[in-house]
C-alpha positions as CSV (number, residue, x, y, z in Angstrom):
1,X,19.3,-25.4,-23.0
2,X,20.7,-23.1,-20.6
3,X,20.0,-22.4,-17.0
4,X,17.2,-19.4,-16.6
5,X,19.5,-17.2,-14.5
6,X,22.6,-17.8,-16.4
7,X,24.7,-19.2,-13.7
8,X,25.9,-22.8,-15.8
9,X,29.2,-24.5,-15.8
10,X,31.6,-25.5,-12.8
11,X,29.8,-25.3,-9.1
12,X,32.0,-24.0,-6.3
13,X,30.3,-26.5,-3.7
14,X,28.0,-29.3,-3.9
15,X,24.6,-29.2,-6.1
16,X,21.7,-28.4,-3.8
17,X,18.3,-26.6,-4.5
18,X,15.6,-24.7,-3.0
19,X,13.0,-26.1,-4.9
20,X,10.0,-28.6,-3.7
21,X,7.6,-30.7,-5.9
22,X,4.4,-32.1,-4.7
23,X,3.1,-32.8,-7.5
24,X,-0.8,-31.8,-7.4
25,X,-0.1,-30.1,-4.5
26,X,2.4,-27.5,-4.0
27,X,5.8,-26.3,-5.7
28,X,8.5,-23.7,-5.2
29,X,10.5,-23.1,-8.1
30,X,13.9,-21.6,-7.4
31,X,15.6,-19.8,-10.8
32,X,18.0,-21.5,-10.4
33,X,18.2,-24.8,-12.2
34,X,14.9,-23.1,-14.6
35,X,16.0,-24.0,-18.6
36,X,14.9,-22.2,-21.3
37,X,12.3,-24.0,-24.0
38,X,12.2,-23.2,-27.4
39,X,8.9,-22.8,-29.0
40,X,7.5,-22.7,-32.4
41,X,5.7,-19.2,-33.1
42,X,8.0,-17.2,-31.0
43,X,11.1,-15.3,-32.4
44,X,14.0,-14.4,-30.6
45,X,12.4,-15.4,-27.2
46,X,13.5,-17.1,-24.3
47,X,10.8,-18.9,-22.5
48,X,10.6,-20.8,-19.3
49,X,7.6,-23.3,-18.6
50,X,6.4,-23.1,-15.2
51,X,3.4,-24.5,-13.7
52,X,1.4,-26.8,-16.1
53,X,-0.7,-30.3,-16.1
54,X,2.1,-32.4,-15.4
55,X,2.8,-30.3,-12.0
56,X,-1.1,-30.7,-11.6
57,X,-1.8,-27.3,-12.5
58,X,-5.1,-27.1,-14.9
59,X,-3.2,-24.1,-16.5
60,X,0.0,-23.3,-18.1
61,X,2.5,-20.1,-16.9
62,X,5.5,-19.1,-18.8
63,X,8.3,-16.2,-18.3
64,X,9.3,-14.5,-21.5
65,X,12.3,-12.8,-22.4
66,X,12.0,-11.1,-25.8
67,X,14.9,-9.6,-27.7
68,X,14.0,-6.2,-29.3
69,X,12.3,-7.1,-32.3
70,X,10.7,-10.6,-30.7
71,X,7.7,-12.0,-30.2
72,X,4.7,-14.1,-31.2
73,X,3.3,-12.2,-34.5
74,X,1.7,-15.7,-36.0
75,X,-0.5,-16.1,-32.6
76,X,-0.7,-17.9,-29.6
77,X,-3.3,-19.8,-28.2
78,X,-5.5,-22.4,-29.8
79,X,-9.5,-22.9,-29.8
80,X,-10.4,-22.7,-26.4
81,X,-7.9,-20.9,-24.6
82,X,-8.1,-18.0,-22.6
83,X,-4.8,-16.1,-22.4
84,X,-3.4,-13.5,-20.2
85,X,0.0,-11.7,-20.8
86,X,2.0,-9.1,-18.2
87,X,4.5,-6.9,-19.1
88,X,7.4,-7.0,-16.3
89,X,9.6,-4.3,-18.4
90,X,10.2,-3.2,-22.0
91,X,8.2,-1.5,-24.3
92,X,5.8,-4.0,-26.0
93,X,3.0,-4.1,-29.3
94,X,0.3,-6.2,-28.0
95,X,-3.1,-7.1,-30.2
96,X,-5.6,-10.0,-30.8
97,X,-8.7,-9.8,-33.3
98,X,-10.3,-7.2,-31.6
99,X,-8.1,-4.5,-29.5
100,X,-3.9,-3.4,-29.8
101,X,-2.2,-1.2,-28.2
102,X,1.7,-0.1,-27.2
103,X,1.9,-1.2,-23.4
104,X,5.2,-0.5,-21.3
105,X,6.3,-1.3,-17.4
106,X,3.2,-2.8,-16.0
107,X,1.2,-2.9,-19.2
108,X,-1.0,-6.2,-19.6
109,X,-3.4,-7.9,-22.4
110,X,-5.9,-10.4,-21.6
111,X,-7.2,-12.2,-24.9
112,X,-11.0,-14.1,-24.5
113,X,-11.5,-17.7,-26.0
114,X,-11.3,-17.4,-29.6
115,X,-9.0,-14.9,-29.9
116,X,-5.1,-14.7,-30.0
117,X,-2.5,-13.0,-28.6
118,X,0.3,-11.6,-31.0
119,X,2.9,-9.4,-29.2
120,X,6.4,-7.5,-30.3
121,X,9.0,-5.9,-28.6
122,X,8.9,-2.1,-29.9
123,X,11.4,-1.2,-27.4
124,X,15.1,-0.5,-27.9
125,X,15.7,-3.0,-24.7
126,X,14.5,-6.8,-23.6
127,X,11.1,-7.3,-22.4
128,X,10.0,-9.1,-19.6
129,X,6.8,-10.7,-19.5
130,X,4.6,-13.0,-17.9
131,X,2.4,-15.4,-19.9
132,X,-0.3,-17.6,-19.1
133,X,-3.3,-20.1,-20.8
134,X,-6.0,-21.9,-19.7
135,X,-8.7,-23.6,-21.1
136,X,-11.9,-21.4,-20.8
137,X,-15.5,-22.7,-19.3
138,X,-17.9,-21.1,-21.1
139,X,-21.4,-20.3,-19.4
140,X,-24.9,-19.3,-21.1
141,X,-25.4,-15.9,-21.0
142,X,-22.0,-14.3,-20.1
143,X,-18.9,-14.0,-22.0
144,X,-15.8,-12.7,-21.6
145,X,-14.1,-9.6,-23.7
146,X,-10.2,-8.2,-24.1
147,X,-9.2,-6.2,-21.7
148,X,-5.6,-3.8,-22.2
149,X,-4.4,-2.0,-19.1
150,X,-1.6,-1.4,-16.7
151,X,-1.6,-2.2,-13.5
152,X,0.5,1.1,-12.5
153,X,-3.4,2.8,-13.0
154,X,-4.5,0.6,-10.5
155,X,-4.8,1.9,-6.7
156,X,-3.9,-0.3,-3.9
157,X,-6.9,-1.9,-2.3
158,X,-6.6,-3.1,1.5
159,X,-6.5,-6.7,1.8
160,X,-10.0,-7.6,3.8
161,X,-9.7,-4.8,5.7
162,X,-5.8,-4.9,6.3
163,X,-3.6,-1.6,5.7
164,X,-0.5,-3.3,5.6
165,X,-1.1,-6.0,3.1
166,X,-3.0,-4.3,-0.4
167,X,-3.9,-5.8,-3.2
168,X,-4.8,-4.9,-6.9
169,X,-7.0,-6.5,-9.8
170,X,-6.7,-6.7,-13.2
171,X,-9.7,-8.1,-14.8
172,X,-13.2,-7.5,-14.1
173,X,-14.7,-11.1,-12.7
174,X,-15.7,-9.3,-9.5
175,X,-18.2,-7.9,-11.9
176,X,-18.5,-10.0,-14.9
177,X,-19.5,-13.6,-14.7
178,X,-17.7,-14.0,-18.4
179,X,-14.9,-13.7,-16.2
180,X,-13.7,-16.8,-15.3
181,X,-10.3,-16.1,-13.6
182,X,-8.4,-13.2,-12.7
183,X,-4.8,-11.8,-12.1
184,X,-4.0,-10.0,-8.9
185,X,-1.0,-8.4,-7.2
186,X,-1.0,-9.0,-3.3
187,X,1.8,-7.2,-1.6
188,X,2.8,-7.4,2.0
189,X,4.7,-4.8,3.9
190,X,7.9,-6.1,5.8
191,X,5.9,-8.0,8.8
192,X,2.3,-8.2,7.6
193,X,0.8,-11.3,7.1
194,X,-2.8,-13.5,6.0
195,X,-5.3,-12.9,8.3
196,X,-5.6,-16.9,8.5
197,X,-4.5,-19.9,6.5
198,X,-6.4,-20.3,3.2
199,X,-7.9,-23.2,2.1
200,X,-9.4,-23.5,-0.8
201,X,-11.0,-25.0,-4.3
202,X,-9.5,-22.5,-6.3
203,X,-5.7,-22.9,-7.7
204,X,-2.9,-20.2,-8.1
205,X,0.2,-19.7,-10.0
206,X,2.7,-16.9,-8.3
207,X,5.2,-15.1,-9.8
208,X,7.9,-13.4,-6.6
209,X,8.7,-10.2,-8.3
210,X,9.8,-7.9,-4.9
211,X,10.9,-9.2,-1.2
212,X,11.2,-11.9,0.6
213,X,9.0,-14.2,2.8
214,X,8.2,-17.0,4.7
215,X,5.4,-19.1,2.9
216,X,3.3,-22.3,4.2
217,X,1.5,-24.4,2.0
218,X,0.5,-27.7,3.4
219,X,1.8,-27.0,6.4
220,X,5.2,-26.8,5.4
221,X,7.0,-23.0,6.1
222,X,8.9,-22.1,3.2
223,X,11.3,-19.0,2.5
224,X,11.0,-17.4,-0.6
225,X,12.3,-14.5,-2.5
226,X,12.1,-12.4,-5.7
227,X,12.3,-14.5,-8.9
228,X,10.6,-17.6,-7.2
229,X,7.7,-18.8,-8.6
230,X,4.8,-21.2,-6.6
231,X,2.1,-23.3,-7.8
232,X,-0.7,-23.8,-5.2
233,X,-3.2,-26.8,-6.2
234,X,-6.6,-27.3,-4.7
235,X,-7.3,-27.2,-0.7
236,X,-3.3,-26.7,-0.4
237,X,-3.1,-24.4,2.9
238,X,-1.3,-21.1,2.2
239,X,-0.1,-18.3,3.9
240,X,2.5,-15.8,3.8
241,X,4.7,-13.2,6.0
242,X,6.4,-10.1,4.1
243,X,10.0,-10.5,5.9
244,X,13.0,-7.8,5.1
245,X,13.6,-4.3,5.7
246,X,12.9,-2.5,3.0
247,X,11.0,-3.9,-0.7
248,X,7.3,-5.0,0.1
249,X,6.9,-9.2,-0.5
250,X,4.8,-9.0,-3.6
251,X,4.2,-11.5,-6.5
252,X,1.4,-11.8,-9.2
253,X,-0.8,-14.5,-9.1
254,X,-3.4,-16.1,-10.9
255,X,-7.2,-17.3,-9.3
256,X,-9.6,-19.0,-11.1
257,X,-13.2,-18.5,-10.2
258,X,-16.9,-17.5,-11.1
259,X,-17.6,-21.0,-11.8
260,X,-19.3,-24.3,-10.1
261,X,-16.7,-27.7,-9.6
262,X,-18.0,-29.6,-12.6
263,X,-18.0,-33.8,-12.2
């Protein structure tokens, strides 16, 4: 194993870390200190675990690095899973049973319950993707089906109402009832912020891919940058600021919904 962001061997000062685990709760992951996990099914991949059960996510995020040439062509996900899959960079073959396609910069798959995903790097450089799986509830009388995009087609929506923070969607559960989560992009413009604290059922797994901010879940005010990653359990309070001068604070992040608390 190696550290995500390289940076291994000899320190020049004492070990410290940004990160914070409350388990069930909240975390902040850092990059550095992130190892890289071997996998069976993917080739010439390196993959970081994020958020997962034993953070007290009910879901499973993962970054993936893929060599030109790598991938998952065997298929991932088992009976059961839902799985969504976000191209960062690189020039990537995505398919399941149903639908493929060549996606680039922005480019995205999401494979229903009872398909998988298989992917390749096409491209000539690395890809950098996003990966995430979930167990699906099913509900009489709706399903969900694949859906291939990229978000780059997608205009900016303002945020309940607010011009300075926008926000994009990438599946169709506003809509669909199958649907039972969905991938968004929230972006915040150097000073915007929430309307209000948040508080809610529903979990989230964010990927920091631009800026930097000042986040508070559970009441605690946390700065965070591109290449962070948060997981935000149930009823945690969140809120952000967009802080800097120039990039927007944005970051991808999964919600479930479209579905009653089950005892």
């Amino acid at each position: 194993m190696s550290y995500l962001n390289g940076n291994t061997g000899y320190r020049k000062d004492i070990l410290t870390t940004r990160s914070v685990i409350k388990k069930g709760n909240y975390a902040v992951l850092e990059p550095d200190g992130l190892v890289k996990n071997t996998i069976p099914g993917f080739t010439q991949c390196e993959i970081t675990i994020l958020a997962s059960p034993l953070l007290g996510a009910s879901f499973v995020d993962y970054l993936v690095n893929a060599a030109p040439g790598g991938g998952n062509r065997q298929g991932f996900g088992v009976s059961g899973e839902e799985i969504f899959f976000y191209v960062f960079e690189g020039t990537v073959k995505v398919w399941n049973e149903k639908e493929e396609a060549v996606v680039t910069d922005g480019g995205y798959i999401y494979c229903p319950e009872g398909t998988r995903l298989h992917f390749e790097n096409t491209g000539d450089r690395a890809a950098r993707c996003f990966l995430y799986k979930r167990l699906y509830q099913r509900i009489e009388g709706h399903e969900a089906h694949t859906v291939i995009g990229n978000i780059n087609d997608v205009d900016w929506i303002p945020y309940e109402g607010m011009e300075d923070v926008l926000v994009k969607d990438f599946l169709p559960s506003a809509t669909n009832l199958g649907f039972d989560m969905n991938f968004h992009i929230l972006a915040f413009k150097p000073g915007a912020c929430h309307g209000y604290i948040e508080t809610h059922v529903q979990e989230h797994g964010a990927y920091i891919y631009s800026g930097e901010g000042m986040y508070v879940l559970d009441n605690d005010w946390i700065p965070v940058k591109k290449g962070d990653y948060l997981f935000m359990g149930a009823y945690c309070p969140q809120g952000a600021y967009g802080v800097g001068r120039e990039d927007m604070f944005a970051y991808i992040y999964s919600k479930d919904c479209n579905r009653d608390v089950r005892l």
